[in-house]
C-alpha positions in Angstrom: 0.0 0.0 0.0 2.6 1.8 0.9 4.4 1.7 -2.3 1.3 2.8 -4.0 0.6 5.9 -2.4 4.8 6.8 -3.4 3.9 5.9 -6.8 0.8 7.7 -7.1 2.8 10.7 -5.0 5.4 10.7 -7.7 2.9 10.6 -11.2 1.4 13.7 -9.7 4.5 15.6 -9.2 5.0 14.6 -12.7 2.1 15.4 -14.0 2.3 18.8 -12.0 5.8 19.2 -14.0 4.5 19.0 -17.0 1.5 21.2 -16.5 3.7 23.4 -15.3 6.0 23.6 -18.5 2.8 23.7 -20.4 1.6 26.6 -18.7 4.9 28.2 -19.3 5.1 27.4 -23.0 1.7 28.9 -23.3 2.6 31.7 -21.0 5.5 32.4 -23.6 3.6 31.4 -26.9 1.9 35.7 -26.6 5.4 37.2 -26.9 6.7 35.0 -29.2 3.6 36.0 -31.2 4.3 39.6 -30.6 7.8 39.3 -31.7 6.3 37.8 -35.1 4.5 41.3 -35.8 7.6 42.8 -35.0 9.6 40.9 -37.2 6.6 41.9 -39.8 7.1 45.4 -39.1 10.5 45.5 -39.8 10.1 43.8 -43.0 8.1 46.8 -43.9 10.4 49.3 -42.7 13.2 47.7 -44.8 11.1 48.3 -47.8 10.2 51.6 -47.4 13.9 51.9 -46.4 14.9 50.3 -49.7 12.8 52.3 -51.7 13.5 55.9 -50.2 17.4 54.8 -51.0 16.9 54.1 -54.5 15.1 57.2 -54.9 17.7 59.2 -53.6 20.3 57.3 -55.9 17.8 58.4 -58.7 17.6 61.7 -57.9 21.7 62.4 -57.3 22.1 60.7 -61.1 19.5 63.5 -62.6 21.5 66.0 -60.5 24.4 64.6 -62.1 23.1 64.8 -65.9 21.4 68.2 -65.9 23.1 70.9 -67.8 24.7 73.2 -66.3 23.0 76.5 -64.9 19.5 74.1 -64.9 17.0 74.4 -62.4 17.4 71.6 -59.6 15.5 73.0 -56.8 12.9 70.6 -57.1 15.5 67.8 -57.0 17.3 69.2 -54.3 13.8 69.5 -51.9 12.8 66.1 -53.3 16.1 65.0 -51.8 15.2 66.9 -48.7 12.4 65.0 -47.5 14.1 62.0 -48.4 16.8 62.7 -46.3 14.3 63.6 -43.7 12.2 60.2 -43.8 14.7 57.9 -44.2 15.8 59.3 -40.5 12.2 58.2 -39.1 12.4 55.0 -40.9 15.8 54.4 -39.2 14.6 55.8 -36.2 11.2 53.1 -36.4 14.2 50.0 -37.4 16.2 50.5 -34.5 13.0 51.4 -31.8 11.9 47.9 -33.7 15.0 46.3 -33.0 15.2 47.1 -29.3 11.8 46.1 -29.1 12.3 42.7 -30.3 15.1 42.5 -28.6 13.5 43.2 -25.2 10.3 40.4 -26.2 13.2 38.1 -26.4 14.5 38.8 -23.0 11.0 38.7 -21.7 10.7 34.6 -23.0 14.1 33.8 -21.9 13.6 35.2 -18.3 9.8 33.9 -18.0 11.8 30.2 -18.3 14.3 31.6 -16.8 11.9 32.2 -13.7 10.5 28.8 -14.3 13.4 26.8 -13.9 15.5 28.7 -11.6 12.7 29.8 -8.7 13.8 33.9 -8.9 11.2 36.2 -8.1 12.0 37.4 -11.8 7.9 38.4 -12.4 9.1 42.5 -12.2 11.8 42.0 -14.5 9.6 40.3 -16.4 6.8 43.2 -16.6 9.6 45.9 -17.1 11.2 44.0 -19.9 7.4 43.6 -21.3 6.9 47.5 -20.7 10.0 48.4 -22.8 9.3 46.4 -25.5 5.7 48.2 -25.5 7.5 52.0 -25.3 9.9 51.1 -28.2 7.3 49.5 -29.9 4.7 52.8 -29.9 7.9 55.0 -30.3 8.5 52.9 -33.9 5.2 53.0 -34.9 4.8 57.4 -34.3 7.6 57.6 -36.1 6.5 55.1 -38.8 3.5 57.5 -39.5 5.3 60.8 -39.6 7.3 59.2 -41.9 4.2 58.0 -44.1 2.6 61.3 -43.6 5.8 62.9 -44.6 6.1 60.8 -48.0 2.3 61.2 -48.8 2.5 65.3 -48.1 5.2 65.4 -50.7 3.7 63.2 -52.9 3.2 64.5 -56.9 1.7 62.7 -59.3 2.2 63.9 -63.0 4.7 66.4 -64.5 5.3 69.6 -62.4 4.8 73.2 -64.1 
C-alpha cells in the first residue's frame, strides 16, 4: 500500500511538471507571437527603407546629368524629405530592434523564472513594458514618416 501511495505521490509531481512547462510554453507562446509582428514590421520598414534609398540614388544621377545653370531645386527638396524620412524610418528599425530584442529577454527570463525559482515576475513586466515603449515610439515615427512621404507626394509632371 505503501508503495502505492509513493507511486501515485510521484505521477502527480510529474504530471504537475508538465503542467507546469505547459503553462509556461503557453505563458511564452503571446510574446513569441508579438515578436512575429515585429519581425513583420520591420520587414516593412526595410522596404520603405529600400525604396526611399533608390530614390535618392535616382535623384543624385539626374542632378548629375542636368546641364549646367539648370534648375534643380525641385531635385534638391525632393532630396530633402528624403533625407528627412529615411531618418524616421531608421529611427522606427532601430525602436523595432530594441523592441524585439526586449520580447526576447521577456521569453528567456519567464523560463528563466520557471526553472531557476527567482522572483524574476518584475523583471519580467519591465522587460514587457520596454518592449511596449519602443514599440509605440517605432510606430509614431512610422507615420510621420508616411505622412511625410504622402505630403510630398506628386503625381504627373510639375509646371
Amino acid at each position: 500500500m505503501r508503495t502505492v501511495m509513493r507511486h501515485h505521490s510521484e505521477v502527480c509531481v510529474d504530471c504537475r511538471r508538465r503542467m507546469d512547462i505547459s503553462h509556461l510554453i503557453q505563458s511564452a507562446l503571446a510574446p513569441v507571437f508579438l515578436l512575429t509582428g515585429v519581425g513583420t514590421t520591420l520587414n516593412v520598414l526595410t522596404a520603405r527603407l529600400a525604396r526611399a534609398v533608390d530614390r535618392a540614388r535616382h535623384l543624385e544621377d539626374l542632378l548629375t546629368r542636368l546641364p549646367a545653370g539648370a534648375d534643380s531645386r525641385h531635385l534638391h527638396s525632393d532630396l530633402r524629405v528624403l533625407a528627412r524620412r529615411t531618418r524616421y524610418i531608421h529611427t522606427a528599425i532601430t525602436m523595432c530592434g530594441c523592441s524585439a530584442v526586449l520580447i526576447a529577454l521577456v521569453v528567456i527570463t519567464l523560463f528563466a523564472n520557471a526553472f531557476f525559482g527567482s522572483g524574476f515576475a518584475g523583471t519580467i513586466a519591465w522587460l514587457f513594458v520596454g518592449a511596449m515603449v519602443f514599440i509605440t515610439g517605432a510606430y509614431i515615427a512610422f507615420l510621420i514618416e508616411v505622412r511625410l512621404a504622402t505630403r510630398h507626394f506628386r503625381i504627373g509632371i510639375q509646371r
